[in-house]
C-alpha positions in Angstrom: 0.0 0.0 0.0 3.4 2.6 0.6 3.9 1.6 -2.4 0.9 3.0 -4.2 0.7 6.2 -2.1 3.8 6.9 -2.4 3.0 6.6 -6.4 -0.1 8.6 -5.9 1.3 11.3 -4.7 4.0 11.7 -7.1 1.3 11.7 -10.0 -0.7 14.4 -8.4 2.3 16.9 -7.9 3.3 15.8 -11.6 -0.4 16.8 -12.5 -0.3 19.9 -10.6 2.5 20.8 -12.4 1.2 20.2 -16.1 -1.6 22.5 -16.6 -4.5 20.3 -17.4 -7.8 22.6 -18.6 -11.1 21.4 -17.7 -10.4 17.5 -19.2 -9.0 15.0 -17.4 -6.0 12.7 -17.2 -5.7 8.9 -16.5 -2.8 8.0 -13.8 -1.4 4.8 -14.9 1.1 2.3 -13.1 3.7 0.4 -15.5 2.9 -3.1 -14.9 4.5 -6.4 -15.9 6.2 -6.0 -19.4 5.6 -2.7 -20.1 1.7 -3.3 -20.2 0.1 -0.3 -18.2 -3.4 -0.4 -16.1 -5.4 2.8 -15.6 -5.4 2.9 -11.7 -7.1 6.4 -11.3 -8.8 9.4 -13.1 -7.6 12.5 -12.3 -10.3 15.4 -13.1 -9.4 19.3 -13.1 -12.5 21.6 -11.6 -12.0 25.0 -12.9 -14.2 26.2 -10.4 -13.3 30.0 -11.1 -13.6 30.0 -14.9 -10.1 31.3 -15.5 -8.5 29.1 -17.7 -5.6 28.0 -16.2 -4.9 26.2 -12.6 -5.4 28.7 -9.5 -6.1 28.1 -5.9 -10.3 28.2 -6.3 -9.7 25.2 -8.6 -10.3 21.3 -7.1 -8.7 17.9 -8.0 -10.7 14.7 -8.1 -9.1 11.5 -8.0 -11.4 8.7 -8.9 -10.4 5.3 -7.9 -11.1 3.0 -11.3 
């Protein structure tokens, strides 16, 4: 379970960091072989309509 947090929360600062606009972005994990499984769903509220990420935005992770 570290494990997973520990990835978690590295994909959320790396998708704070890239400027997603109102769509959303799937967080995968590399698994065996270079296959990858979509683990979460990461969806950008732009709660204050101003185009770009600001503190009255939200984050919602969505467990798949």
């Amino acid at each position: 379970m570290k494990k997973l947090n520990d990835f978690l929360k590295e994909s959320i600062l790396d998708s704070n960091s890239s400027k997603i606009f109102g769509g959303f972005k799937d967080i995968t994990s590399e698994i065996k072989n270079d296959n990858k499984e979509v683990l979460y769903t990461d969806i950008h509220h732009d709660n204050d309509d101003d185009g770009k990420w600001s503190s009255g935005d939200s984050f919602e992770l969505t467990m798949v």
